[in-house]
N, CA, C and O of each residue as an XYZ file, in Angstrom:
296
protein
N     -52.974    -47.545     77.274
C     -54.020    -47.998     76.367
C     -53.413    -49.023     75.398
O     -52.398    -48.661     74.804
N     -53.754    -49.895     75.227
C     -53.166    -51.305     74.317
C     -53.381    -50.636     72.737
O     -53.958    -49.594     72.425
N     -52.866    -51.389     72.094
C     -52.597    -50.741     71.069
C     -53.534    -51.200     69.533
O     -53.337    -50.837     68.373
N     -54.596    -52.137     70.114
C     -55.690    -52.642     69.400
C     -56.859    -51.452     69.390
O     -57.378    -51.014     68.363
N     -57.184    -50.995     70.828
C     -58.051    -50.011     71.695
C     -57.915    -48.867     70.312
O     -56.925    -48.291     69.861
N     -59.527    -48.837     69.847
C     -59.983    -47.510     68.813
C     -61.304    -46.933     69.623
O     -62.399    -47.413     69.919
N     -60.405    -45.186     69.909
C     -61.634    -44.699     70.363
C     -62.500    -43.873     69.216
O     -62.160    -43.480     68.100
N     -63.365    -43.799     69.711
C     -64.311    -42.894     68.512
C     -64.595    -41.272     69.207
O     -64.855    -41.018     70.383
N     -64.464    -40.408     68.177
C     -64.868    -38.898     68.903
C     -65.365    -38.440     68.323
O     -65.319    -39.138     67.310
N     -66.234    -37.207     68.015
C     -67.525    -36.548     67.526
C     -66.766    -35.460     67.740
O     -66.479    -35.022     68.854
N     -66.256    -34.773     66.170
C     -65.551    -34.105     65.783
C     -66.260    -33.102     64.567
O     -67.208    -33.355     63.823
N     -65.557    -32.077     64.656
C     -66.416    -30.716     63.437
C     -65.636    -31.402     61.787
O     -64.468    -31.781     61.706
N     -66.572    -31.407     60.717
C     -65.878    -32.127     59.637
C     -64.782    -30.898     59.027
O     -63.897    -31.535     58.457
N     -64.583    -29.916     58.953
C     -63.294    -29.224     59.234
C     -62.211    -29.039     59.822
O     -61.275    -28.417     59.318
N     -62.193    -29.815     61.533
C     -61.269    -30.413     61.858
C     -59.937    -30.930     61.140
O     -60.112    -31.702     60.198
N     -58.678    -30.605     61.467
C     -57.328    -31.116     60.516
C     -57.773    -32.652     60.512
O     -58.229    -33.128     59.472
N     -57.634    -33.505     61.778
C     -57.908    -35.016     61.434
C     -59.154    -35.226     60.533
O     -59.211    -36.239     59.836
N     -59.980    -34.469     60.522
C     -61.611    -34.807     59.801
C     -61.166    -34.967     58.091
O     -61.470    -35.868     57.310
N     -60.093    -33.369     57.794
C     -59.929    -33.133     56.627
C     -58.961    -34.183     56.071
O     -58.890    -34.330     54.851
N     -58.147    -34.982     56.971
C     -56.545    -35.403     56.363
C     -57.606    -36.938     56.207
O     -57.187    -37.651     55.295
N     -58.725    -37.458     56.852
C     -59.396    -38.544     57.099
C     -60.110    -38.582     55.509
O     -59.955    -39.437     54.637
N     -60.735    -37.642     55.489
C     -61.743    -36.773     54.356
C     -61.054    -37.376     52.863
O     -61.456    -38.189     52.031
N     -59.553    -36.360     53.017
C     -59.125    -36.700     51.849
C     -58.103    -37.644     51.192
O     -57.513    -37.603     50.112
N     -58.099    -38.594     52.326
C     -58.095    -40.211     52.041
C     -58.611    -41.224     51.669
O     -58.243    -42.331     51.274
N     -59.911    -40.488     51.920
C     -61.037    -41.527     51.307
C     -61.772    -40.935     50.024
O     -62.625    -41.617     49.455
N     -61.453    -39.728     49.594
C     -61.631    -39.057     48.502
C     -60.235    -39.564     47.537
O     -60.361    -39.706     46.321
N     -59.210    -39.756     48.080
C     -58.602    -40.468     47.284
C     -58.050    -42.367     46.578
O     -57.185    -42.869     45.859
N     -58.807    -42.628     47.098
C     -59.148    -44.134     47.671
C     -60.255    -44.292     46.673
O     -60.130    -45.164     45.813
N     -61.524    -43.400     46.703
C     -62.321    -43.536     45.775
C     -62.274    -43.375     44.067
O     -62.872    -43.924     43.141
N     -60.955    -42.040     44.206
C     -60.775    -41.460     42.835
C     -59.488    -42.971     42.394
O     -59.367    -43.535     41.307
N     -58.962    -43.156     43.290
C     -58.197    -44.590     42.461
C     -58.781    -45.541     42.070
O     -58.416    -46.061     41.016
N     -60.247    -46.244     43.051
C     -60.634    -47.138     42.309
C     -61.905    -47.061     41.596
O     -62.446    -48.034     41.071
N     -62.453    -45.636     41.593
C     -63.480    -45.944     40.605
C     -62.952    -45.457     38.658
O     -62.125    -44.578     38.418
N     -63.418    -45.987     37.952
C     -62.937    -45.893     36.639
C     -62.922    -44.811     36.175
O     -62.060    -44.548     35.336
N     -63.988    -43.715     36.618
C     -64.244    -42.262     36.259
C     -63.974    -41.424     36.964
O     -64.380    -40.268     36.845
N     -62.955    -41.993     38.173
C     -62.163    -40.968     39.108
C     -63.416    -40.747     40.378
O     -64.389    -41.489     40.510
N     -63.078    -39.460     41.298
C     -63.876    -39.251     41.838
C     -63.842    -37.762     42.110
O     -62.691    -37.457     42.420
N     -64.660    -36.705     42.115
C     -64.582    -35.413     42.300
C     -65.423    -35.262     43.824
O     -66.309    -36.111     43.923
N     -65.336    -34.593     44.692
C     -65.852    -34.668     45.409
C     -67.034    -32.900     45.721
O     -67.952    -32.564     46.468
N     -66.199    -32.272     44.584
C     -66.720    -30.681     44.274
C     -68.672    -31.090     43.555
O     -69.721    -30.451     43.481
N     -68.254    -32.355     43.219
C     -69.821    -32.639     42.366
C     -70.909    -33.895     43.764
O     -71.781    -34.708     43.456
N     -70.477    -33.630     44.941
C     -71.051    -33.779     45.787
C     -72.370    -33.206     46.054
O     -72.750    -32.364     45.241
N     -73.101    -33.476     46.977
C     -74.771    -32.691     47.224
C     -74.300    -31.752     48.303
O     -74.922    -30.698     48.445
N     -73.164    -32.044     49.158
C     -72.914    -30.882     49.988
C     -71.320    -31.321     50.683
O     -71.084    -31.925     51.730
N     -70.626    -30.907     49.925
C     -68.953    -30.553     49.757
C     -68.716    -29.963     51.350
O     -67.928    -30.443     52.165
N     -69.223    -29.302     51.471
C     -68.875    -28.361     52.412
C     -69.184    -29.378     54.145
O     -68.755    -29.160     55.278
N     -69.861    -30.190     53.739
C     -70.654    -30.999     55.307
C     -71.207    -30.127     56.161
O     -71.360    -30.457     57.337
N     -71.571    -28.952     55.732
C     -72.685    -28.567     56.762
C     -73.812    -29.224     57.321
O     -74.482    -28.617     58.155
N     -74.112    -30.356     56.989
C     -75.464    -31.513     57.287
C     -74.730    -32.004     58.329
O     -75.380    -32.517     59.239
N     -73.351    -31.975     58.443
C     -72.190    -33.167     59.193
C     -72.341    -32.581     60.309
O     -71.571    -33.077     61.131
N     -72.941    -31.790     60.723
C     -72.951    -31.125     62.358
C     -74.008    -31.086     63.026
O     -75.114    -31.381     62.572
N     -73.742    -30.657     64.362
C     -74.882    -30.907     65.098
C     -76.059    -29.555     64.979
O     -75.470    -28.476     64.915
N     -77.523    -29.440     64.942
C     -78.617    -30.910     65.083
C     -78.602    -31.286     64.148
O     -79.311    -32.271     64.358
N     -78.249    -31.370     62.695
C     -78.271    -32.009     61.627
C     -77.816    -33.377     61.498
O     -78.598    -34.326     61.444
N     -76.645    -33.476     61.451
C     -75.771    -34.404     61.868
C     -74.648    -34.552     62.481
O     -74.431    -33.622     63.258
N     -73.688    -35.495     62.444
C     -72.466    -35.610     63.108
C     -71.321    -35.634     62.290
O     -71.362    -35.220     61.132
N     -70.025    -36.212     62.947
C     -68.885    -36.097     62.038
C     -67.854    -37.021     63.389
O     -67.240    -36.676     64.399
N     -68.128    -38.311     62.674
C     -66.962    -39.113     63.924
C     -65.221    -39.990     63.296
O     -64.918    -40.587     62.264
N     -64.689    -39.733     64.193
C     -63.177    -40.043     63.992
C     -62.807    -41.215     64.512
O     -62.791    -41.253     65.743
N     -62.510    -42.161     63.947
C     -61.905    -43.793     65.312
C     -60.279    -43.283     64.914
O     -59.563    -43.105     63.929
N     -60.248    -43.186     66.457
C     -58.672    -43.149     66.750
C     -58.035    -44.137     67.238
O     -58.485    -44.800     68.172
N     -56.791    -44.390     66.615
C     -55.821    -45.396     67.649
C     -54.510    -44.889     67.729
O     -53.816    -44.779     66.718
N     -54.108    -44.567     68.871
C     -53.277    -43.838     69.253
C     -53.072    -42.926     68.709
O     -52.152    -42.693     67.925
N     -54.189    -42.056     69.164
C     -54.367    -40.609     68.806
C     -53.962    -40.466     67.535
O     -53.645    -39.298     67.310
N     -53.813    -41.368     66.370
C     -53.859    -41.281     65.180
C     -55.472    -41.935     64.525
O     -55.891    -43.092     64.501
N     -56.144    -40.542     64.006
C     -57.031    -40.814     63.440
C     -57.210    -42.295     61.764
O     -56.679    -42.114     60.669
N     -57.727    -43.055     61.990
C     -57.565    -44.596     61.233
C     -58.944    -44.510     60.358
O     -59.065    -45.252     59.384
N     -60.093    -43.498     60.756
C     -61.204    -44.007     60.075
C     -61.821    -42.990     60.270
O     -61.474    -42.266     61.203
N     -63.196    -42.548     59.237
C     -64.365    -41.234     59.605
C     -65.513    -41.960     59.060
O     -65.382    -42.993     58.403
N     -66.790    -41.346     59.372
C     -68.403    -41.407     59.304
C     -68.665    -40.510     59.442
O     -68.315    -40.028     60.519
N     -69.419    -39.665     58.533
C     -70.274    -38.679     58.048
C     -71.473    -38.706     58.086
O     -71.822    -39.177     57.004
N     -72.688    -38.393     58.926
C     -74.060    -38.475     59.065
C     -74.595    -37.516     58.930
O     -74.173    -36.503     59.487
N     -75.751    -37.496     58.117
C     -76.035    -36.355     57.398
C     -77.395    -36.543     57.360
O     -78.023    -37.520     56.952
N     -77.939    -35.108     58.007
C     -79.587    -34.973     58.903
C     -80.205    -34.553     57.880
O     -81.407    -34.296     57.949
């Protein structure tokens, strides 16, 4: 597989890659917004919406290192 090649997978948002994805971008947010970011003051922390039939929970991988997540929420 070349090393540009990102696959995408439909993953549970509890998943280790979901969580290590999760709280990268929870920290990404708390650096650049001015008032930090909590993610406990969310509408639903937990992503139960993030699953199926509700919604989803997807991972882009490149070389089997997870690079990116999307959270869809039913």
């Amino acid at each position: 597989m070349p090393t540009d090649t990102i696959r995408i997978a439909e993953t549970d948002p509890q998943h280790p890659d979901a969580i290590k994805s999760l709280s990268a971008y929870y920290a990404e947010l708390a650096a650049r917004l001015e008032q930090g970011f909590d993610v406990t003051l969310s509408a639903d922390p937990e992503a139960d919406d993030m699953r199926p039939p509700r919604g989803t929970f997807l991972i882009a991988y490149r070389e089997n290192e997870a690079v990116g997540c999307v959270g869809l929420k039913g």
